[in-house]
Backbone bond lengths (Angstrom), bond angles and torsions (degrees), N, CA, C in turn:
res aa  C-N    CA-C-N  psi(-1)  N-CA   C-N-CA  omega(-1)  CA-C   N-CA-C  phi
1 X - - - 1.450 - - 1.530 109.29 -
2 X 1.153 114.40 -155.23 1.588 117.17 -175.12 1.637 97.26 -167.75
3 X 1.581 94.11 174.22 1.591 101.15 175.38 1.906 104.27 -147.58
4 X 0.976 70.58 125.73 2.119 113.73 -162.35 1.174 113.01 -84.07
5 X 1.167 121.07 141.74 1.804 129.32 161.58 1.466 97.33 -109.89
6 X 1.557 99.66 148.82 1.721 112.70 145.29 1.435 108.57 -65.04
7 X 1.412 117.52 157.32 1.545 120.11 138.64 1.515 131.06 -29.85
8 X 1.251 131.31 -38.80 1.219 138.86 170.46 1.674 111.32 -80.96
9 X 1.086 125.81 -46.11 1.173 130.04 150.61 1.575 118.16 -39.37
10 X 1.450 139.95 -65.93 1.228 169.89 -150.60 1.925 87.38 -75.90
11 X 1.494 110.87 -56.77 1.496 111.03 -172.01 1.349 107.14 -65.17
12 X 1.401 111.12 -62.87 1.869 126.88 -176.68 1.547 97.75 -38.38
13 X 1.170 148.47 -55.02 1.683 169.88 146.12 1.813 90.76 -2.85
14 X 1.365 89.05 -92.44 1.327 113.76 -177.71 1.733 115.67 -24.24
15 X 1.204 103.68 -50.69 1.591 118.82 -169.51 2.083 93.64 -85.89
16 X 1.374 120.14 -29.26 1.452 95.71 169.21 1.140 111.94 -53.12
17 X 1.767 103.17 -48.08 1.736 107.71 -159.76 1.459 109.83 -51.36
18 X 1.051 114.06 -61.14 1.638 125.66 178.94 1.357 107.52 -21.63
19 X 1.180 124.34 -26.81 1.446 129.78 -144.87 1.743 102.22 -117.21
20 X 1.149 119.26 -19.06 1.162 150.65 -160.93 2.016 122.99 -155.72
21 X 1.764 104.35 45.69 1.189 111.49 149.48 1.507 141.79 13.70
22 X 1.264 105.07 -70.32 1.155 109.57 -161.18 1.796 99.86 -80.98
23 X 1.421 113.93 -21.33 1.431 116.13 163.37 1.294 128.02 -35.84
24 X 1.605 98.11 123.24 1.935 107.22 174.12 1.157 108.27 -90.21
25 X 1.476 120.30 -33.21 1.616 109.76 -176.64 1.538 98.87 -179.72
26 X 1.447 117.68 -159.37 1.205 119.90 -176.91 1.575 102.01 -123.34
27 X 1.473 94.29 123.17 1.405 102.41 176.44 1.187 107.09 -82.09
28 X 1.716 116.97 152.61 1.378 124.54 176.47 1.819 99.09 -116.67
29 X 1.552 129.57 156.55 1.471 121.74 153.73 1.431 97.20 -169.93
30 X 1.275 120.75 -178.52 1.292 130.15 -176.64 1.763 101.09 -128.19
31 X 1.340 103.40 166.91 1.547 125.01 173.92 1.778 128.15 -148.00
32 X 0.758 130.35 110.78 1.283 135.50 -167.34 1.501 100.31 -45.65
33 X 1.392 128.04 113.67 1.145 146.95 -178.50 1.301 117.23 -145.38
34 X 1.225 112.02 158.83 1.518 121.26 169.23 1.536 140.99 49.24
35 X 0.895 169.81 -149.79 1.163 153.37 170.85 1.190 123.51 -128.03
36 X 1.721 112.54 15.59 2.052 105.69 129.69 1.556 119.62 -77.40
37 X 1.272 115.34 -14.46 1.550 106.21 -151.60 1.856 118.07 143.43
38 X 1.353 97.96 -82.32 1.243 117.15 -149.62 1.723 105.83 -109.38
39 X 1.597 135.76 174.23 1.171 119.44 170.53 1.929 78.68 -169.24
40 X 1.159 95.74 156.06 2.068 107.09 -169.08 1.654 91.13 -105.34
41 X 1.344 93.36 130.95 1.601 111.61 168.44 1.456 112.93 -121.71
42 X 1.272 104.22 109.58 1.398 131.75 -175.07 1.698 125.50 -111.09
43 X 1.159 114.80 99.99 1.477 111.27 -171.13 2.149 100.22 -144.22
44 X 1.420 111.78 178.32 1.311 100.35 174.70 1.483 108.55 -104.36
45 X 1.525 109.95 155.38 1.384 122.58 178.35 0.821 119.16 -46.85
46 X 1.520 145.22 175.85 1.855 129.30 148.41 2.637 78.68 -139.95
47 X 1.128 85.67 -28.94 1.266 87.66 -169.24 1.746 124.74 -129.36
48 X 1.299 119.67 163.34 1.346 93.13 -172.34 1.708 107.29 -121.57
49 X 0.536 128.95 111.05 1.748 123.87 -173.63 1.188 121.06 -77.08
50 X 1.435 120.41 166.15 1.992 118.16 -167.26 1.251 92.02 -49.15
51 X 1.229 110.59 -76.83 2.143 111.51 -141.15 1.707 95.84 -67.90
52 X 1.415 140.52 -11.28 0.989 103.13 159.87 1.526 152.98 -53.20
53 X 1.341 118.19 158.91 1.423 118.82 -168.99 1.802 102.43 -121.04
54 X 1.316 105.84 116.44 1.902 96.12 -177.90 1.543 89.97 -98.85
55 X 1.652 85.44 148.28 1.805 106.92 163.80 1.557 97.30 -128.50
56 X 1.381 119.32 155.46 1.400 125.27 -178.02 1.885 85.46 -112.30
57 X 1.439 90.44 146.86 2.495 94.73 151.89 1.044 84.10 -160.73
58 X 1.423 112.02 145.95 1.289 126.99 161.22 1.853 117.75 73.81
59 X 1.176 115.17 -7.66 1.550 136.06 -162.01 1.506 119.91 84.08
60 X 1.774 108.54 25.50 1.236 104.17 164.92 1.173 120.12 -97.81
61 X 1.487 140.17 142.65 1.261 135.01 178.01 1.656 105.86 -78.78
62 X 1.463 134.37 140.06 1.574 134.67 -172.42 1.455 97.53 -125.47
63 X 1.071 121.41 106.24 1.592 112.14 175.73 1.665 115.58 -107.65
64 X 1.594 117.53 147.41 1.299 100.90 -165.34 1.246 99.72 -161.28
65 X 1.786 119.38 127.24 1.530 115.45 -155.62 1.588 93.03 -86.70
66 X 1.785 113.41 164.45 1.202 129.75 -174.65 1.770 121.83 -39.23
67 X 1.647 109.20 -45.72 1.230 106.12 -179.41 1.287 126.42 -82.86
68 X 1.294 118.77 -25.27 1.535 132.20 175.51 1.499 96.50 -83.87
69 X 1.633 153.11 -21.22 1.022 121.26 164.04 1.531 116.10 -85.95
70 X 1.199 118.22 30.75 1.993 120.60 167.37 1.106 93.59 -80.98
71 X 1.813 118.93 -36.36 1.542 123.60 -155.45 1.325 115.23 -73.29
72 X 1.729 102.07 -49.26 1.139 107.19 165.79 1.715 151.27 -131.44
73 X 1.199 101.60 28.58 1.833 116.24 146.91 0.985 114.72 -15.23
74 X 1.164 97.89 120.81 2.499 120.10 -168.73 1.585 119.87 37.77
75 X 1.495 94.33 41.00 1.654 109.63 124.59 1.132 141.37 -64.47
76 X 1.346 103.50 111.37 1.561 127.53 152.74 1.443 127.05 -41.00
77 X 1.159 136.19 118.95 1.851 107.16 166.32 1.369 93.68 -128.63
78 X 1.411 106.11 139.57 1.678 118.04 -168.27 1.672 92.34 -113.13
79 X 1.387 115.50 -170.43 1.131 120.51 159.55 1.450 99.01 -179.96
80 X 1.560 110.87 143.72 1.581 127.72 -136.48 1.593 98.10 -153.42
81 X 1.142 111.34 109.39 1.694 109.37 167.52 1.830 110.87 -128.35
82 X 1.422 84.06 110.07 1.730 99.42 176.92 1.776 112.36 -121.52
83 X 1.430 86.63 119.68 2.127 108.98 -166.12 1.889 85.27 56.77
84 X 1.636 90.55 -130.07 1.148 76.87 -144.52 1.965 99.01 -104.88
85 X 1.258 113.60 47.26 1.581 125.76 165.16 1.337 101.20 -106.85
86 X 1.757 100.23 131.75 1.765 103.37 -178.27 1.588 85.22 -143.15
87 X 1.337 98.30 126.01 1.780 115.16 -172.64 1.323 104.95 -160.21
88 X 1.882 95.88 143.95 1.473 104.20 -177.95 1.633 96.98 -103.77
89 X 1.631 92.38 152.43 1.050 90.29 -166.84 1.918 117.31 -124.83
90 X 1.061 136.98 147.71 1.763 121.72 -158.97 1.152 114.22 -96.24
91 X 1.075 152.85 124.36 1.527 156.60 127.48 1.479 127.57 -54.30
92 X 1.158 114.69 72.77 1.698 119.23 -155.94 1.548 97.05 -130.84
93 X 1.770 114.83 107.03 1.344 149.03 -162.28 1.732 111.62 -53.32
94 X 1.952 93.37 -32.94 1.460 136.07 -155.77 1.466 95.81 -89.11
95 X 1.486 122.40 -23.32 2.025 99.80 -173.67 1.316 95.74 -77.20
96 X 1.267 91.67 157.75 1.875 114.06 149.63 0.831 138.61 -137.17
97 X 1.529 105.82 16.48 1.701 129.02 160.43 1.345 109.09 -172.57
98 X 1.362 94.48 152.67 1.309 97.72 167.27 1.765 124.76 -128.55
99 X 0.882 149.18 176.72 1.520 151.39 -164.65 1.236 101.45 -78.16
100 X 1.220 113.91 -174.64 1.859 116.60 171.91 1.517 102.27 -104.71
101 X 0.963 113.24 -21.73 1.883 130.99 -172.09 1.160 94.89 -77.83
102 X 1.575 134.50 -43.12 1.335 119.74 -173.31 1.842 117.21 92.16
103 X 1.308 97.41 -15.51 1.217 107.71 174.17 2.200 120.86 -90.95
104 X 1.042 98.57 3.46 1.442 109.82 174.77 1.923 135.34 -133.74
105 X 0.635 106.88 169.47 2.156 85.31 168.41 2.063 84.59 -170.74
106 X 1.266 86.47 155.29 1.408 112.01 175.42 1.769 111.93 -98.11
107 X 1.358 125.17 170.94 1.429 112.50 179.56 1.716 85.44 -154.57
């Protein structure tokens, strides 16, 4: 499988990098958080490490180390700005719950 941006996602990306050069792409991973399980750690690359795995969409590079992509394989990442809330948002095939907080999901 792979893990995908929308276009709106893919742009919002684009415009961190700009801002932040030395960026290869946007890393994706997870961390044991909260009380489903899981919580998405999202920041930009500067580097790429062994166990990562790159996917390109849109001409973004997505990089994502070995154990956090079990978590999340055929993810979606959207990104949605309504007034003035601008949030990305996950498409991940793999939850099967998620928290009430919104801040966690189980798989």
């Amino acid at each position: 499988m792979a893990i995908t941006l929308t276009s709106a996602a893919a742009q919002r990306v684009r415009q961190f990098m700009q801002q932040q050069p030395a960026a290869l792409g946007l890393r994706l991973g997870v961390k044991v958080n909260g009380c489903s399980g899981y919580a998405y750690q999202v920041e930009l690359a500067e580097r790429r490490n062994d166990d990562d795995q790159v996917f390109e969409s849109h001409g973004v590079r997505i990089l994502v180390d070995a154990v956090s992509l079990e978590v999340v394989d055929g993810t979606e990442i959207d990104f949605s700005a309504k007034g003035l809330n601008e949030t990305f948002e996950y498409h991940n095939p793999r939850v099967k719950s998620l928290c009430g907080c919104g801040e966690s999901f189980g798989v």
